[in-house]
N, C-alpha and C positions, 0 to 999 in steps of 0.2 A: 576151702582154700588150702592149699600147701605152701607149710613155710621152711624155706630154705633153714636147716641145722649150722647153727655157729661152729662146732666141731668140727662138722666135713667141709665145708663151705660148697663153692660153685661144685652143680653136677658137672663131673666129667666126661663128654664123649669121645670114644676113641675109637670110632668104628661106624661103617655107616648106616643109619637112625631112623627110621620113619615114627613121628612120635604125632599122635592124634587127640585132638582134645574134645574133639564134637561141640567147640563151642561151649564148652561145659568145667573146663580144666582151668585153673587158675595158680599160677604158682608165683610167688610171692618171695623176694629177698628182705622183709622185715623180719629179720630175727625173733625180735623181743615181742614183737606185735605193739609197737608206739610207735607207727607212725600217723600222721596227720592223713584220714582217708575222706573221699569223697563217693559215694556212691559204688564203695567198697574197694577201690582203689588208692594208693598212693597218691596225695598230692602232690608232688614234687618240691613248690613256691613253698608249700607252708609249712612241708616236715623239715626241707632245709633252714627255713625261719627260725623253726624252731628245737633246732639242734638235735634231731631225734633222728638221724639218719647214719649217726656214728657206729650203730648194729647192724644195719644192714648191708648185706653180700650181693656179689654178681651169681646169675641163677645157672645159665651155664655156661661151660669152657671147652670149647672143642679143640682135640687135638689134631695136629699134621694130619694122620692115620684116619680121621675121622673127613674123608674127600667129598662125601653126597649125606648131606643132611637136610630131612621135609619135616617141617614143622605143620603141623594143622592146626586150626583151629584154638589153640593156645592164647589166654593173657596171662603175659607178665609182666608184671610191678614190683613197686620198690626194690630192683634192685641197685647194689651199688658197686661200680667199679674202682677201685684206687690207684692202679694204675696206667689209667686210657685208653683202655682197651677193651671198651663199651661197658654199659653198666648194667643190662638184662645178661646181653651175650657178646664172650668173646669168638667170634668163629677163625679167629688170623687165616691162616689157608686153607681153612676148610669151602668149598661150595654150598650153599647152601641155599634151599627154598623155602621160601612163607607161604603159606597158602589161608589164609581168615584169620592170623592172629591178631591182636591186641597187645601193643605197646606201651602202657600208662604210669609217668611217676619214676621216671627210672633214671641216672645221675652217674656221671661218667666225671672221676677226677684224673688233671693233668694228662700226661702224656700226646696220646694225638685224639683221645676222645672215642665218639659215638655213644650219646645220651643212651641208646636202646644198645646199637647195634657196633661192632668195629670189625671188620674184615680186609683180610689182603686179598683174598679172591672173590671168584666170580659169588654176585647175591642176586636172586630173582624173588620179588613180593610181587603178589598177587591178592586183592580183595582185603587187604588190613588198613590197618587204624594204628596213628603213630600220634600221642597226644599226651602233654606234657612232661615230656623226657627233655633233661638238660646235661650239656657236656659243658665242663669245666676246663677251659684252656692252660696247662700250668706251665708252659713255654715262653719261651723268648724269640720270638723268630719273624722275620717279616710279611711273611705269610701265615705262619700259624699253623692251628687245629681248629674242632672243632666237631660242625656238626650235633647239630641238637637231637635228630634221632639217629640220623647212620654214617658212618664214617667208613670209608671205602678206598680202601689201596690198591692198585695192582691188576684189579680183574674188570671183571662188566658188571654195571647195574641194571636191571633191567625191573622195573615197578609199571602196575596194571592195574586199575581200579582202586586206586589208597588213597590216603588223605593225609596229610600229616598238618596238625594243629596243635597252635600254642607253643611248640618247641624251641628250647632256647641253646643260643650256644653263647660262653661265657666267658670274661678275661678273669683268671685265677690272679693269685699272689704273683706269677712270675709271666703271665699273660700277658701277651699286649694285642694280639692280632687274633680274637676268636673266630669262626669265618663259617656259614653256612648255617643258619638258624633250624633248619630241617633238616640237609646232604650236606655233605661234605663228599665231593668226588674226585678220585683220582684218579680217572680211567674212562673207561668207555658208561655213556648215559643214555637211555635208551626210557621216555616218560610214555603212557597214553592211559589219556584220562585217568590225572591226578590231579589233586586238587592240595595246594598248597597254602595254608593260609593261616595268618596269624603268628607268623615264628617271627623269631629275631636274634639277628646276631650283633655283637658290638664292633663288628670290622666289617666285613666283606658281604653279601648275600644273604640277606633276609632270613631268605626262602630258601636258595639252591646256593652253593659255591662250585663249580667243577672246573678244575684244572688237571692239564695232560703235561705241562709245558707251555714258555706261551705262542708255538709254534703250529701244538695240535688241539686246544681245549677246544677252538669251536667246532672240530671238525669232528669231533666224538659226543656231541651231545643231541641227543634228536628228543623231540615232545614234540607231541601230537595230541589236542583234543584237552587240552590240559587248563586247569589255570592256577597260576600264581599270583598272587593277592593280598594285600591288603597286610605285606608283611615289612619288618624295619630292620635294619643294621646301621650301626652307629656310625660308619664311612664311609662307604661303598655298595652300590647295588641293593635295594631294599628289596626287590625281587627275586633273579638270577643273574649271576655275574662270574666270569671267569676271570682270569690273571689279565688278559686284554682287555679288563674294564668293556664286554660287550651287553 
């Protein structure tokens, strides 16, 4: 395993990346090496329980500059973001594709979130695993943030084969509207065969939140072959739900 250095913090990309793990690569934002693991992973529930999350870093941070980013084969954990904009990976305007990684244990505080992931552009996952990452809402807003593994501004999502479980999205100290237990979308949604299940939000969408506006959210989100399931939010939509309450 690799553990993200306190001194440097988040790797930085600034250019664009093709980084390969063969399923074998494992990179880690536990500093200290205390956190709470399960099966070599980050717990997310019980290292936050238990206060040992205060060391660990977001793992990486893409720059502007950094416009086509492939991730392969990659888990990461424990990382942590502090200011919401995701807590493995910031990619803001970076593009960027997944291709088999692993998501696990990883904790996004305030701002707009994304437990794993927080992006203003275009993300495309393929063939991964998003399971127990939590975003911590530290807003005040009527809508909110959120997003338990990915929070998404701006561009398209487009996910293929994934799963996302257990993911939580969370009302903070100044939180009142957490919204999207797994997604958080805003923008164009593009699902087949995904399987959602288990998350929870304390507002809006269990499973999914996507909002465009509420003139265009239903007309950008398409799933096919998918299920959402068995998931809860404290107000609104235990499943998928846009700003039209559909």
């Amino acid at each position: 395993m690799i553990r993200i250095d306190d001194a440097f913090g988040a790797i930085g990309i600034g250019a664009n990346v093709l980084i390969f793990g063969d399923d074998r690569i494992t990179i880690s934002g536990d500093v200290n090496g205390d956190d709470v693991v399960a099966d070599g992973l980050t717990d997310a529930v019980a290292t936050m329980a238990s206060g040992s999350f205060s060391d660990n870093q977001q793992i990486f941070a893409l720059a502007n500059s950094a416009t086509n980013v492939l991730f392969d084969g990659l888990t990461l954990t424990g990382g942590r973001g502090t200011s919401g904009f995701g807590g493995a990976v910031d990619a803001f305007y970076s593009d960027l594709t997944l291709q088999g990684p692993t998501f696990a244990g990883n904790i996004s505080y305030g701002g707009y979130g994304g437990g794993a992931i927080y992006t203003g552009a275009d993300l495309t996952v393929e063939n991964s695993t998003f399971f127990d990452n939590i975003a911590i809402d530290g807003t005040n807003t009527s809508v909110g943030h959120g997003g338990g593994a990915i929070f998404f501004k701006g561009g398209d999502l487009s996910v293929i084969n994934t799963t996302f479980a257990e993911n939580q999205a969370l009302n903070g100290t100044n939180g009142t509207a957490a919204s999207g237990g797994a997604i958080f979308a805003d923008g164009g949604v593009y699902l087949n065969n995904v399987t959602i299940t288990g998350n929870q939000s304390q507002f809006q969408g269990g499973g999914l939140f996507a909002t465009n506006g509420p003139a265009e959210a239903r007309d950008d989100v398409a799933i096919f072959n998918s299920i959402i399931l068995g998931n809860n939010a404290g107000v609104i939509g235990p499943g998928a739900n846009d700003e039209l309450d559909g």
